[in-house]
VEXTOR-276809 format. One record per residue (C-alpha): x, y, z; residue in three letters. Coordinates in steps of 0.2 Angstrom, whole numbers, plus 2048, in hexadecimal, padded with zeros to 3 digits. Layout:
REM residues N
XYZALA/...
This chain:
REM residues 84
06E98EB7CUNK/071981B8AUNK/08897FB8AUNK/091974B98UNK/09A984B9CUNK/09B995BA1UNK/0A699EB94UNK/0A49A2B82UNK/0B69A0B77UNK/0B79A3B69UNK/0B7992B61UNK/0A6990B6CUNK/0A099FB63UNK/0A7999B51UNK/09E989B53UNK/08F991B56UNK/09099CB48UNK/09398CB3CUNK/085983B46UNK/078991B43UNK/07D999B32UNK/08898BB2BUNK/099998B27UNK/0A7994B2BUNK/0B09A1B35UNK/0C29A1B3AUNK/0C59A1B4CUNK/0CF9B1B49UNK/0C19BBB43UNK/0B49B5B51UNK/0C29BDB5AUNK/0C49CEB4FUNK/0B09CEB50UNK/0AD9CBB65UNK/0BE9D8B67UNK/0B09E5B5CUNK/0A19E0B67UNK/0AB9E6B75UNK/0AD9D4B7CUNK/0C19CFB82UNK/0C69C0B89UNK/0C39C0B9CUNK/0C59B0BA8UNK/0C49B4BB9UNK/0CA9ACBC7UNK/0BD9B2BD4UNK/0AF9BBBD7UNK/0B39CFBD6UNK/0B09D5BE9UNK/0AC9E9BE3UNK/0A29E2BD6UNK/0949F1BD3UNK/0839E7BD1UNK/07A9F8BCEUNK/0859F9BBFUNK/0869E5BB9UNK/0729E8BB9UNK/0739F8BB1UNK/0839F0BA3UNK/0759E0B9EUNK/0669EBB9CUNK/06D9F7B91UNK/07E9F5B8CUNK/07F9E1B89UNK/06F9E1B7BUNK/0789F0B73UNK/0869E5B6EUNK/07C9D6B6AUNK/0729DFB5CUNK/0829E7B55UNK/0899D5B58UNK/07A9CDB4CUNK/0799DBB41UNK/08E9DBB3EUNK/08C9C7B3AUNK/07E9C9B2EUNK/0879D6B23UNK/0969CDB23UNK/08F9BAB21UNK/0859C2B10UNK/0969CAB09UNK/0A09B8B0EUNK/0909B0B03UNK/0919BBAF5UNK/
């Protein structure tokens, strides 16, 4: 998915659950759910100098789709209970 920026919020993240799945989630709960994920709110201000690129590599291969699949899974279990 193409965005003109760089940085998920949450009400990025609502919208596109509404855009995909048409449910209407309140920005709170995106919240609740990214905090679960392991994702926080992070904005920094430049590039971090003792930044480890052994261990970013080693964090996306195999930490980062780890979350996304709890991430799906957790949305799919509570999108059929807000359905019922």
């Amino acid at each position: 998915m193409k965005l003109p920026f760089a940085l998920w919020t949450r009400i990025a993240v609502q919208q596109l659950i509404k855009q995909l799945w048409s449910v209407t989630m309140p920005v709170r709960t995106v919240g609740d759910y990214l905090k679960r994920w392991g994702f926080t709110p992070q904005k920094p201000l430049k590039k971090a100098y003792k930044q480890n690129p052994k261990a970013v590599k080693t964090w996306l291969d195999n930490e980062c789709p780890e979350i996304a699949k709890r991430a799906k899974k957790e949305i799919r279990i509570s999108m059929k209970i807000k359905l019922r």
